[in-house]
N, C-alpha and C positions, 0 to 999 in steps of 0.2 A: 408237368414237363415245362422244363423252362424254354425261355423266346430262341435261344442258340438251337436247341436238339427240332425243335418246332421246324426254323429253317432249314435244317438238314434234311428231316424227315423229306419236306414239301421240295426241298432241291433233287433229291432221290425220284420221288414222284413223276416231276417231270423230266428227269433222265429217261427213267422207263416208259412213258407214255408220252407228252403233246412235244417232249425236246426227243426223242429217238431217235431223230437224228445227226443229233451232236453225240451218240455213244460210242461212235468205235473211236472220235477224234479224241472225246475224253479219256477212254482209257486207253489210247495208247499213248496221251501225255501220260499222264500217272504211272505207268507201267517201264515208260523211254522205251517205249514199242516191242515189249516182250509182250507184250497181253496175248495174242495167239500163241506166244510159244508156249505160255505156262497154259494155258488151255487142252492144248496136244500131249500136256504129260498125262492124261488121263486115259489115252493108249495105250500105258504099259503096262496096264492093270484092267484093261476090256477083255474080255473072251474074242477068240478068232471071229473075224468075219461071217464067217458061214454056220456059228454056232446058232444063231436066231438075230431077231429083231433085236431094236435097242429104242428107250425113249430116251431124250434130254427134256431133262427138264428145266423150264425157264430158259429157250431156247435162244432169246436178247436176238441179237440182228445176224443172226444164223451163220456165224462163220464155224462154230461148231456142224453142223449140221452138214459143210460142204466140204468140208477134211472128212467126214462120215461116210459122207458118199464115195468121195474120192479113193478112201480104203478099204471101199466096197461094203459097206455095212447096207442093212435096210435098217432105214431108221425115220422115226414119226418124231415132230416136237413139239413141246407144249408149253404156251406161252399165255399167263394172262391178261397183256398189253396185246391190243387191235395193231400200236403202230407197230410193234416189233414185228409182229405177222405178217404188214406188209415189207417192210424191208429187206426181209429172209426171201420173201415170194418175191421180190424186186431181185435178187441177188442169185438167186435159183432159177429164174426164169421162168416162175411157174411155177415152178415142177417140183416146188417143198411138199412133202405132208404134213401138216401142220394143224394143231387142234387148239382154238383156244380152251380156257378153262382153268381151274387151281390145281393144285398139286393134291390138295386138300381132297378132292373128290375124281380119280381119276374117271371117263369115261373108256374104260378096257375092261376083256375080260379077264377071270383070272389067271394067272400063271402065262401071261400072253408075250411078255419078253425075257431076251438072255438077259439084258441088262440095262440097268438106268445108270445115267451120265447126268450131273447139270454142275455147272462153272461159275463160281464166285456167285453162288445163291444168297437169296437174302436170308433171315433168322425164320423162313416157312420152313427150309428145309430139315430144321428136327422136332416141330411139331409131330406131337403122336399121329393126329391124324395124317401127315404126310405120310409119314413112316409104313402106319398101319396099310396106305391105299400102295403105297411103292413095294412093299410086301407082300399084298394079297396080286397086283399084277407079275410079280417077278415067276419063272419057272423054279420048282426046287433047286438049288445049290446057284442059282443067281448071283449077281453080283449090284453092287451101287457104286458109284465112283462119283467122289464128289471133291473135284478141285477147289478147295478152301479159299487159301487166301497166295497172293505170291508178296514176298519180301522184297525189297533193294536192298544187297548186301553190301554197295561201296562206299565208300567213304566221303565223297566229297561231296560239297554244301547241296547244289542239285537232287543227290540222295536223300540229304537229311531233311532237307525242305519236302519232299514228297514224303519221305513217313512220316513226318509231322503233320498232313494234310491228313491220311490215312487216321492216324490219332485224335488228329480235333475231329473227324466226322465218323468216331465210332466204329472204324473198319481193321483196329487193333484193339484186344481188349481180354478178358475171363471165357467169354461164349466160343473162343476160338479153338482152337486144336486139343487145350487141354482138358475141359469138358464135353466138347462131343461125340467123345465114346461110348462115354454113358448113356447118352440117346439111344442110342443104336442099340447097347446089351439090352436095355430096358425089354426093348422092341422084339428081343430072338435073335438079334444078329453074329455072328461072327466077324469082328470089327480091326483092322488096323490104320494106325497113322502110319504115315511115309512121309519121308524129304525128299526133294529131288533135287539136288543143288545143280545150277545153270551158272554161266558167264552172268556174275552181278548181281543173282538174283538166287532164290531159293523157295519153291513153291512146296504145299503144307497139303496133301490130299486126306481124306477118310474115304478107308476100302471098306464097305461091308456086306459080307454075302449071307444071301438067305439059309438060315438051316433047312439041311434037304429035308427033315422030319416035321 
């Protein structure tokens, strides 16, 4: 790994954990303050409210979590950054349910939620053993909702400077929307891509529900 990807990596690092709290200023540069909107397209593809619980996973600084509650979901999250945990509980007032831990190993039992949610996840989210633990908790005919990546669609220099940011740190690329379907068949899923085109922008989700069998 060369000295560029090395910085990136470690710049990532500490967005998620000792900088946490530079994360919503960061991404709502990057985003020119869509970052919650494309976050909330993951609504139009959750099961009703009152169909069961919900987890997110990699829950970052909980403002998923508080649109959750607000549309009446019960919902847990799971974060495996200490700072992110507190930020969400700073912003929640307390009154997050929040689990640290990996994605990789979830501690639930099985079949215990309608569905998982998590938002611009890093490359954990199609590891098998994610896969496999987000499976074994989901209830049969479950769902995963996993808001990808969101585009700048306009034209002017502002835009193109931001995807070009997006591109030198790895965040466009192969791994993105058009391979990871295949994760998911692999896994038993029933899988689709979505667009959801916005003012400016265009956000990239993977839907996939559990086989009820």
């Amino acid at each position: 790994m060369n000295v560029w990807w090395r910085l990136v990596r470690f710049g990532f690092r500490l967005l998620y954990n000792e900088c946490a709290f530079l994360y919503d200023r960061v991404s709502a540069f990057v985003s020119f303050g869509a970052w919650r909107v494309w976050q909330r397209t993951a609504f139009n593809y959750l099961p009703m409210a009152k169909t069961g619980r919900v987890l997110e996973l990699a829950h970052g600084t909980g403002d998923m979590q508080i649109d959750l509650r607000e549309a009446g979901y019960s919902s847990i999250g799971l974060d495996l950054s200490p700072y992110m945990g507190r930020i969400t509980q700073r912003k929640l007032k307390g009154q997050a349910r929040l689990v640290q831990g990996q994605a990789q190993h979830l501690p639930f039992a099985d079949a215990t939620f309608a569905a998982v949610v998590s938002t611009f996840p890093t490359p954990f989210i199609v590891e098998r053993t994610t896969l496999a633990e987000v499976r074994r908790i989901l209830q049969p005919g479950g769902v995963m909702v996993v808001v990808l990546n969101g585009t700048l669609t306009g034209g002017d220099t502002g835009t193109r400077f931001l995807e070009w940011l997006y591109h030198i740190t790895g965040q466009r690329g192969d791994e993105r929307s058009d391979s990871l379907p295949g994760y998911f068949e692999d896994a038993a899923w029933e899988v689709h891509v979505h667009e959801e085109d916005l003012p400016h922008s265009r956000v990239t989700l993977i839907v996939a529900q559990k086989h009820s069998s």
